[in-house]
C-alpha positions as CSV (number, residue, x, y, z in Angstrom):
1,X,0.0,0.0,0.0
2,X,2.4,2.0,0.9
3,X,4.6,1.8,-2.9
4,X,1.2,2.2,-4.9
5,X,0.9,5.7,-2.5
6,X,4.6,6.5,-3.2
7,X,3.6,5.5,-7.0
8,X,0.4,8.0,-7.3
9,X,2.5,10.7,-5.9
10,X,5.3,10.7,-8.5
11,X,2.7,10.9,-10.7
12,X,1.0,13.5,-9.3
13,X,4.3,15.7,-9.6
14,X,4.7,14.4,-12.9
15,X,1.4,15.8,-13.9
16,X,1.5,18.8,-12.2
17,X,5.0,19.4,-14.0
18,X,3.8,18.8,-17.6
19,X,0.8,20.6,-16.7
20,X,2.7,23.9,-15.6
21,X,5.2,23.3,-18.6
22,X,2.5,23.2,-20.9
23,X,1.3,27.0,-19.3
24,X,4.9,27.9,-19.7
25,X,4.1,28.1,-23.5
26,X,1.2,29.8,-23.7
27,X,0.2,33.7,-22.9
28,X,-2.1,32.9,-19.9
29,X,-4.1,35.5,-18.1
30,X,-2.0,34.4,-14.6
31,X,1.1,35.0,-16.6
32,X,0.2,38.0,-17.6
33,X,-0.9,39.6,-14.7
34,X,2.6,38.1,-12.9
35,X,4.3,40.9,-15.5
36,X,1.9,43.3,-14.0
37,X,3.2,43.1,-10.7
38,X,6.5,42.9,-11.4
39,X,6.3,45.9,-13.0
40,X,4.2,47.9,-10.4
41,X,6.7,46.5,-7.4
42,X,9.8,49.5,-8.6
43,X,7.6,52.2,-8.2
44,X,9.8,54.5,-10.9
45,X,7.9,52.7,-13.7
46,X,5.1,55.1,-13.5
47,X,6.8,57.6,-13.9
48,X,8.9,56.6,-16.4
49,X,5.8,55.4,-18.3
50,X,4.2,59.0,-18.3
51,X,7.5,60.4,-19.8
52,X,8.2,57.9,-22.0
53,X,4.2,57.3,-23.3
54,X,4.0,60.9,-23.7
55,X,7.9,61.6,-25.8
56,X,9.8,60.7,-28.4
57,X,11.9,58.2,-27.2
58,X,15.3,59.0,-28.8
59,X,14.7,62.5,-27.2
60,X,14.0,61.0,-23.7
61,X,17.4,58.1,-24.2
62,X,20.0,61.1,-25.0
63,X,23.4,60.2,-23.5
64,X,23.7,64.0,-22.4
65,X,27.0,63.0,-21.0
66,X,28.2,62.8,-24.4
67,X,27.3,66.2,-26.0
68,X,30.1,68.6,-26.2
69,X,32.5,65.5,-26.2
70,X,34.3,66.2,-29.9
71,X,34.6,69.3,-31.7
72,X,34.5,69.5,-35.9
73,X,38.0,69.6,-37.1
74,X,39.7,67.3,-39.1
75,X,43.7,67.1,-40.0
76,X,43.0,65.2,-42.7
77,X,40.0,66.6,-44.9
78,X,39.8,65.9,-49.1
79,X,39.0,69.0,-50.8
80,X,35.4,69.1,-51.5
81,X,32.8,72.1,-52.1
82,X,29.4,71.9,-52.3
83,X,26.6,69.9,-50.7
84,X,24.5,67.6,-52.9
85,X,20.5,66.8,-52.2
86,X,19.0,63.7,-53.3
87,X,15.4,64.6,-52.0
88,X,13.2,61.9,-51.6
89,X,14.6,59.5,-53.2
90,X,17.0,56.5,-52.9
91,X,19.7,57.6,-55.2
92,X,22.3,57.9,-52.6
93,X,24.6,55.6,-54.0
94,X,24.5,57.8,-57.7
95,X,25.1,60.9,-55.8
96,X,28.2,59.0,-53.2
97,X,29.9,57.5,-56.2
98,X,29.4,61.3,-58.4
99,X,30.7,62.9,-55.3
100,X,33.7,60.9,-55.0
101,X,34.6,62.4,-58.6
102,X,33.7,65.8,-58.6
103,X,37.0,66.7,-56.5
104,X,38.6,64.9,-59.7
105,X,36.9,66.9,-61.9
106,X,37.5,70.4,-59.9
107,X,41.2,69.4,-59.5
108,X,41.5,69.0,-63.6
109,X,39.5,72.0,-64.9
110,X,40.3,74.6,-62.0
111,X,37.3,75.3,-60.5
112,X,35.8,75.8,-57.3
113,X,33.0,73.4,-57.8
114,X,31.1,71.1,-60.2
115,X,27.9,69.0,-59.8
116,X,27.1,66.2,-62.2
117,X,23.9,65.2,-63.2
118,X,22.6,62.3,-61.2
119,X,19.1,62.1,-63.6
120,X,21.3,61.5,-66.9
121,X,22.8,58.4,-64.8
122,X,19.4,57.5,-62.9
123,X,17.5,57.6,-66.5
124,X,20.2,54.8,-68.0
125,X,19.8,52.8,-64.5
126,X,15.9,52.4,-64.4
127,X,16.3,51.6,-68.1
128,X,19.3,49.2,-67.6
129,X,17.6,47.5,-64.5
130,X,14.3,47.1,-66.6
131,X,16.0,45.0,-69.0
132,X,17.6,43.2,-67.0
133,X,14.6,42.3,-65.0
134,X,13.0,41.4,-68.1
135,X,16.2,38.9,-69.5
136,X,15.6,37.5,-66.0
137,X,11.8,36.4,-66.2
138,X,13.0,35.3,-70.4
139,X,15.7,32.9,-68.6
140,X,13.3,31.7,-65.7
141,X,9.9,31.7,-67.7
142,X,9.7,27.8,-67.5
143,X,10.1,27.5,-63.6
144,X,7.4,27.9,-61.1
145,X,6.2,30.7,-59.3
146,X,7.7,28.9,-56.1
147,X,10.8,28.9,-57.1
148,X,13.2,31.0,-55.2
149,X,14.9,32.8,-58.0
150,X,11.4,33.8,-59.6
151,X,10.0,34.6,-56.1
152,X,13.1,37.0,-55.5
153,X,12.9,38.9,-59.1
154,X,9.0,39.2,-58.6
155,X,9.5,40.8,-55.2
156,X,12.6,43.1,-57.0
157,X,11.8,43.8,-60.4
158,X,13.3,47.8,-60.5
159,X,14.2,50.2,-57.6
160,X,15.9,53.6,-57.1
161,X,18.0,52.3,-55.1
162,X,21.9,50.8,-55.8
163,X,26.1,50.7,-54.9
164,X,28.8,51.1,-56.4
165,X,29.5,48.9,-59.3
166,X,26.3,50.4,-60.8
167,X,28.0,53.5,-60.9
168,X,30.9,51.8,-62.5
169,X,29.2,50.1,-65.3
170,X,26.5,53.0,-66.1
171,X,29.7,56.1,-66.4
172,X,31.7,53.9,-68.4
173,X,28.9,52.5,-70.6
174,X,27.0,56.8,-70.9
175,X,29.4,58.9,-69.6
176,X,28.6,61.9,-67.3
177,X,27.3,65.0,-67.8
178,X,27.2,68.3,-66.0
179,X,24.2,68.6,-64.0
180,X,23.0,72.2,-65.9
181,X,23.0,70.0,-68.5
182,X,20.5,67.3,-67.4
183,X,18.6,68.9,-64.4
184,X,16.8,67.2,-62.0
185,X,13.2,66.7,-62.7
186,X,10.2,66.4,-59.9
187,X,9.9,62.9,-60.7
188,X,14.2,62.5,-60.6
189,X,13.7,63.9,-56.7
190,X,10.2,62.5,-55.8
191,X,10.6,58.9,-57.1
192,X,7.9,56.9,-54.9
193,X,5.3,56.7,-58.1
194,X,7.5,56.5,-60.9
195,X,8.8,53.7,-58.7
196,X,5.5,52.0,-58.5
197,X,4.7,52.2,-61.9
198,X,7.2,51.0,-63.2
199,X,7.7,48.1,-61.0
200,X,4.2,46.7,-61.8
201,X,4.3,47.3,-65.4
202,X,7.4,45.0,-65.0
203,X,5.5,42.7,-63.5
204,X,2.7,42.8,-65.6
205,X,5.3,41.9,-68.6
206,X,6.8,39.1,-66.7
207,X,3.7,37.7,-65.9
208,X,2.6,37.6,-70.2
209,X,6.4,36.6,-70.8
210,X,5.4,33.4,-68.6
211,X,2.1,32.8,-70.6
212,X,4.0,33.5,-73.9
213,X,6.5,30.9,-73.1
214,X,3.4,28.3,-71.8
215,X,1.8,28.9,-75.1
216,X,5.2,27.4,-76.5
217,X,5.8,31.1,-78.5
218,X,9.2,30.9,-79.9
219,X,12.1,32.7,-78.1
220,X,12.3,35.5,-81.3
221,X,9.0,36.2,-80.5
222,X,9.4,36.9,-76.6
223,X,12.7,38.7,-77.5
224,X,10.7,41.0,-79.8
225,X,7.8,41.2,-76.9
226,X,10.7,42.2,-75.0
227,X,11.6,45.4,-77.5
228,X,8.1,46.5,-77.2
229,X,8.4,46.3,-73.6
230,X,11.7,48.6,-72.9
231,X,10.1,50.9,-75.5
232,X,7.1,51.7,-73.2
233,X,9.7,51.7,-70.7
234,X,11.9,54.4,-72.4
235,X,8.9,56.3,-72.9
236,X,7.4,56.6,-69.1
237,X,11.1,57.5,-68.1
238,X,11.8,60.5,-70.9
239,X,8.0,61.8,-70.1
240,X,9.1,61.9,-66.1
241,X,12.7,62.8,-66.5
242,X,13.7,64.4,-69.7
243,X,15.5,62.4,-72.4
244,X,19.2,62.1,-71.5
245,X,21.2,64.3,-74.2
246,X,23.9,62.4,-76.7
247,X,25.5,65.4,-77.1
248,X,25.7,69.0,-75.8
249,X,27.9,72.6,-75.6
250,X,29.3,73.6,-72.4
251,X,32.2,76.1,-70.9
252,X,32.8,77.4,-67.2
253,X,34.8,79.7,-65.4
254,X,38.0,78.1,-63.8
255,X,39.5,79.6,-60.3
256,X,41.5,82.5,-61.8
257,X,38.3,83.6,-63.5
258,X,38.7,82.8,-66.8
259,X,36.1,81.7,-69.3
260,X,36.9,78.2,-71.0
261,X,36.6,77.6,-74.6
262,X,32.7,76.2,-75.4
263,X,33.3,72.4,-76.6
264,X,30.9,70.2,-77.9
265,X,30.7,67.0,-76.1
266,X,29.4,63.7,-75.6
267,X,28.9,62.7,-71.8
268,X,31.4,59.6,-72.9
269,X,34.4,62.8,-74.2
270,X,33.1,64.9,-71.1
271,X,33.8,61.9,-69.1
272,X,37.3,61.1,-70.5
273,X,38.1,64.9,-70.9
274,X,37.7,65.6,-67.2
275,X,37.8,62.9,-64.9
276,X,39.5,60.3,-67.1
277,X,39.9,57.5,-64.2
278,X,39.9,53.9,-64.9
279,X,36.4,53.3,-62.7
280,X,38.1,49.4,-62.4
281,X,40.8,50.5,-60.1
282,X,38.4,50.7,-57.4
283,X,38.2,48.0,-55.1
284,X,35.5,47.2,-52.5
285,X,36.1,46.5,-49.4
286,X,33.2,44.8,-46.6
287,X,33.2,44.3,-42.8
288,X,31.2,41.6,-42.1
289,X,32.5,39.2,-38.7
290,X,30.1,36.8,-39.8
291,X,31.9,35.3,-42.7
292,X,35.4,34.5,-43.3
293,X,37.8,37.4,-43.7
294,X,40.4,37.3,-46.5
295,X,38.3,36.0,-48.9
296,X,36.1,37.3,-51.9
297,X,32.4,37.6,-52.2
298,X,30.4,38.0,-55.4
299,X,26.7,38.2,-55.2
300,X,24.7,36.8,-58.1
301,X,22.7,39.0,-59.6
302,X,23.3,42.2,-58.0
303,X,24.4,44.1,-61.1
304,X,22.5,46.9,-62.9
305,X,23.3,46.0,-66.6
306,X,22.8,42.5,-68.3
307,X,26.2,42.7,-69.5
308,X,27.7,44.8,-65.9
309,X,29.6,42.9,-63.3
310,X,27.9,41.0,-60.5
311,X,29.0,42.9,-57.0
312,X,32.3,41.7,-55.4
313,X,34.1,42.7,-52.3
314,X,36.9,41.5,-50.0
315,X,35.8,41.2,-46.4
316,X,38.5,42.0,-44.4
317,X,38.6,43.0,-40.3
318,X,37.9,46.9,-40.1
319,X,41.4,47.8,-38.8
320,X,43.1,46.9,-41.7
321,X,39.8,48.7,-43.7
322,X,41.0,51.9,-41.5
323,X,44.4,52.0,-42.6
324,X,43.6,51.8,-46.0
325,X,41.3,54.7,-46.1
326,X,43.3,56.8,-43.8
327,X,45.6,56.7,-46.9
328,X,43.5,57.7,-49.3
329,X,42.3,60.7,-47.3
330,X,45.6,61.9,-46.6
331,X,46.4,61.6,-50.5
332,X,42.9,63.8,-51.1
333,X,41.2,60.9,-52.4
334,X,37.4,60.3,-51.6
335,X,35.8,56.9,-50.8
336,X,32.6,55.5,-51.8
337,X,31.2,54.2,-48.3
338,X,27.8,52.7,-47.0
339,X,26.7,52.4,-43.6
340,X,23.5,51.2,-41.3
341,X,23.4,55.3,-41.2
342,X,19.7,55.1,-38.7
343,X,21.9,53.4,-35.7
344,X,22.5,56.1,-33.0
345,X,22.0,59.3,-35.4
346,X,22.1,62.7,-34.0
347,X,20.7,63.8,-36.9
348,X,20.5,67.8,-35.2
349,X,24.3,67.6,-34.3
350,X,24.9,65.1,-37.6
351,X,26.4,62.8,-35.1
352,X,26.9,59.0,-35.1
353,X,28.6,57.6,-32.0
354,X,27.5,54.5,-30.1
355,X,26.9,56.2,-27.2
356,X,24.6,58.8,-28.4
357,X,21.6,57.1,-27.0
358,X,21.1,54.9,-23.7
359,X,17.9,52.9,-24.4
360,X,19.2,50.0,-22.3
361,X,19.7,52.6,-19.7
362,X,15.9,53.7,-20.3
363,X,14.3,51.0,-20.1
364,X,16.1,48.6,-17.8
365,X,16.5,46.3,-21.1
366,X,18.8,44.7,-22.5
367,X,19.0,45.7,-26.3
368,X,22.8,45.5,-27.3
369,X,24.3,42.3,-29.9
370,X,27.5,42.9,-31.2
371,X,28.0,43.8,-35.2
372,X,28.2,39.8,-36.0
373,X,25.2,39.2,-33.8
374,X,23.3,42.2,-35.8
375,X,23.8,40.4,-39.0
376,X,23.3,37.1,-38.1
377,X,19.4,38.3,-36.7
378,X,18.7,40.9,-39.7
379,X,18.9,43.5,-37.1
380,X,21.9,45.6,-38.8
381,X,22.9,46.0,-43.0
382,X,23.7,48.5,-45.1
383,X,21.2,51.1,-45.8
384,X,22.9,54.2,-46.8
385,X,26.0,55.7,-49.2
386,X,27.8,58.7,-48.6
387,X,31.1,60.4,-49.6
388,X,33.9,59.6,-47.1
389,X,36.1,62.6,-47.0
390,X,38.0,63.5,-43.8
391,X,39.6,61.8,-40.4
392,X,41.2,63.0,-37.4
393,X,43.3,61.3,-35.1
394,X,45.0,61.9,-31.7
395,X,48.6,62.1,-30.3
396,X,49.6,58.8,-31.4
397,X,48.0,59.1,-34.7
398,X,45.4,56.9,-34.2
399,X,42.1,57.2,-35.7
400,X,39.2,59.2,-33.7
401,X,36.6,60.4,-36.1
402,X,35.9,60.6,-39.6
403,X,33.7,62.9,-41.7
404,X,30.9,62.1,-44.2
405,X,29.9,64.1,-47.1
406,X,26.3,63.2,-47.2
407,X,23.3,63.9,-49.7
408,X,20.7,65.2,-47.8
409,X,21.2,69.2,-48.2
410,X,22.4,71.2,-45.4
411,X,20.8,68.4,-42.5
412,X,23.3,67.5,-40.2
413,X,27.0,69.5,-39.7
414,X,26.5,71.7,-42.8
415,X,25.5,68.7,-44.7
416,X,28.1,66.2,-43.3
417,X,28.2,63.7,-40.6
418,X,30.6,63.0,-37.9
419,X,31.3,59.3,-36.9
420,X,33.6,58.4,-34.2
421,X,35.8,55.7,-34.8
422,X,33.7,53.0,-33.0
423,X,30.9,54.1,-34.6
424,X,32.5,53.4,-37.8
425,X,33.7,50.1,-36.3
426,X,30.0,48.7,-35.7
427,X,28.0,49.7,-38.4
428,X,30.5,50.4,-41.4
429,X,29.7,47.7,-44.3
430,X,31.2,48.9,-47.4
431,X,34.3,50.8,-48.5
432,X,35.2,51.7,-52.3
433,X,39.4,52.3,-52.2
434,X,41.4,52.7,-55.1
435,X,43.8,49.9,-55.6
436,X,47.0,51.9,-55.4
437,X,46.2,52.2,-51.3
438,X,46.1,48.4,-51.4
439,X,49.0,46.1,-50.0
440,X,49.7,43.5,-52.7
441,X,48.8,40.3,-50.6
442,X,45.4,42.0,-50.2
443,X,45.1,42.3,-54.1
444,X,45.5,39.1,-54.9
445,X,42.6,38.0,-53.1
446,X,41.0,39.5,-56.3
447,X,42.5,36.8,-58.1
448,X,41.1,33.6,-56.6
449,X,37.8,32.3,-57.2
450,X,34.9,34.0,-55.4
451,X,32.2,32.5,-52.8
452,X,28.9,33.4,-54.8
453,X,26.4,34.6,-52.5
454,X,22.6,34.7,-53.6
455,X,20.9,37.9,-54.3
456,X,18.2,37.8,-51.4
457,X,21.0,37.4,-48.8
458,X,20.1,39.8,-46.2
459,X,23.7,41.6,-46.2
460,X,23.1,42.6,-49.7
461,X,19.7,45.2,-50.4
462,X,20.9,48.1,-51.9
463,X,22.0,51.7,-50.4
464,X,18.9,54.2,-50.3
């Protein structure tokens, strides 16, 4: 008797512990109201939940201990002039990849200043991307709508947005053009609807592509279909934007005031007259701790002609990233660069540090991963592209903080923004550097046979 009440008890606790670890998995009213009074026993939650209810949190998690902490100079600053406004739009990466030329271009004609026309550039991209989206549904046309790759160029058939090997492939294929020359156009800084539009008449193509190619129509027919296509294309773009110019007259006044002599051009001459760089020389560079360093990444797909290159970068640890560009500063060379700009922005002060805001400290919540953590959960990537253009470092000449030449007009320092040096540590991605900053060993990495990365990875959604 006494075994079979030893027995029932044992089972009793075993009950009672699959019951309760059953409730352990569910929202129950009990377990709510257990966070309840939790949170009512430290008595500082009310009135942190009338301040914080009732404010915008980034004003209310302010590290104030770290205003007034750096000042805005810079021993090491390219020569640049002029702030550049991409509006609302997510041309960043035209405008960061134009401003890394225009000191070029100022250094070779004498001037003070020159700004280069970001629509003739944005006109060829929406174009370029078009067809390429369409030579994408042609090669996938027999697979199902399930299938990843069709999925993924359904989901992106045309954006605004882009990095640097766009700009690459779209100067040396049109050429450049001075931005009186091509202005911008409502649509060129107010993209949204031209965006939409053309993204579902994309889709609307793909979708009879896939019926053409299921009524077994032969592939000179769907090419021709695909003519028509770009040709509607061509024509939404040059009613919103203008028609890009093949050829055009233009002088300016150089530094000593003097009156150049009027040339005809073509933006592929005006290109080779007055930045003449080989684009290829640029390298890019990517931080990311969650893949192997010192090796090379190429991510299918992500191009922005048929016939441009796919996107490759070395990923090497950000030290070694540092050095680099602290060398092509001090020779007055600008970088192409991309950030997670949104992550502990003063916008007000144009500010990024990592301690600019405290919402751990707010909150009494733990909200901090590291960089490779950040990746790994989606919570961090590149979003942004701007000009990097200046550094400053302390007694022993290490770095401190850098400075940004962004695209958002006069917001922030005068148009720029400040990063510390950790800032730029957690929540840099990409760096454009020309090779000649390069050790050797590093370049040969460009030699050996890249990991190919799909096109949805998460790391990889182009800079707005």
């Amino acid at each position: 008797m006494k075994n079979v009440t030893l027995l029932f008890f044992f089972l009793t606790i075993s009950l009672i512990s699959v019951s309760q670890n059953i409730d352990n998995k569910n929202l129950t009213l009990d377990l709510i109201k257990s966070f309840s009074n939790k949170f009512h026993t430290d008595k500082t939650n009310i009135a942190l939940q009338n301040a914080i209810s009732s404010n915008d949190i980034r004003k209310l998690a302010i590290n104030r201990n770290n205003l007034g902490k750096t000042d805005n100079y810079f021993k090491y600053k390219v020569e640049t002039n002029g702030i550049t406004d991409q509006k609302s739009s997510g041309r960043c990466w035209l405008f960061t990849g134009l401003n890394v030329l225009r000191p070029i271009a100022t250094a070779n004609m004498n001037i003070s200043d020159i700004k280069f026309s970001q629509t003739f550039l944005f006109f060829y991209d929406q174009l370029e991307k078009a067809n390429l989206f369409l030579e994408g549904i042609i090669d996938t046309r027999t697979k199902p709508l399930e299938d990843k790759r069709v999925e993924w160029l359904l989901k992106n058939p045309i954006g605004d947005g882009g990095q640097w090997t766009g700009l690459v492939d779209l100067a040396t294929k049109y050429g450049i053009v001075p931005e009186d020359v091509m202005p911008e156009s409502y649509n060129s800084e107010n993209t949204r609807i031209i965006s939409e539009l053309l993204a579902n008449n994309l889709k609307a193509d793909a979708m009879e592509i896939r019926t053409m190619a299921s009524q077994k129509k032969s592939d000179a027919a769907i090419s021709s279909r695909k003519i028509e296509m770009l040709s509607d294309i061509y024509k939404v773009l040059a009613l919103s934007l203008g028609e890009p110019p093949t050829e055009f007259s233009w002088r300016f006044t150089d530094k000593d005031n003097k009156i150049s002599e009027l040339i005809n051009y073509t933006p592929i001459t005006f290109y080779k007259k007055w930045v003449n760089i080989n684009l290829t020389d640029y390298v890019m560079f990517m931080n990311d701790p969650s893949r192997p360093f010192y090796k090379l990444y190429e991510i299918d797909y992500d191009r922005h002609l048929l016939e441009g290159g796919n996107w490759k970068y070395i990923n090497l640890p950000i030290n070694e990233i540092k050095d680099y560009a602290k060398k092509s500063i001090i020779a007055n060379e600008a970088m192409y660069f991309s950030c997670d700009v949104g992550k502990q922005l003063d916008i007000d002060r144009g500010y990024l540090d990592i301690n600019n805001y405290n919402y751990s400290g707010l909150f009494s919540v733990n909200f901090e991963m590291d960089k490779k953590q950040r990746i790994e959960t989606f919570a961090s990537g590149s979003t942004h592209g701007m000009t990097l253009v200046g550094l400053d470092v302390d007694k022993e000449d290490k770095s401190t903080k850098w400075l940004l030449e962004n695209s958002w007009g006069m917001k922030g320092y005068k148009g720029f923004l400040i990063m510390t040096d950790d800032w730029f540590s957690e929540y840099m991605f990409r760096l454009v550097i020309n090779k000649k900053y390069i050790p050797e060993q590093v370049m040969k990495i460009l030699e050996t046979k890249a990991v190919m990365l799909p096109p949805w990875d998460p790391m990889f959604a182009d800079e707005l």
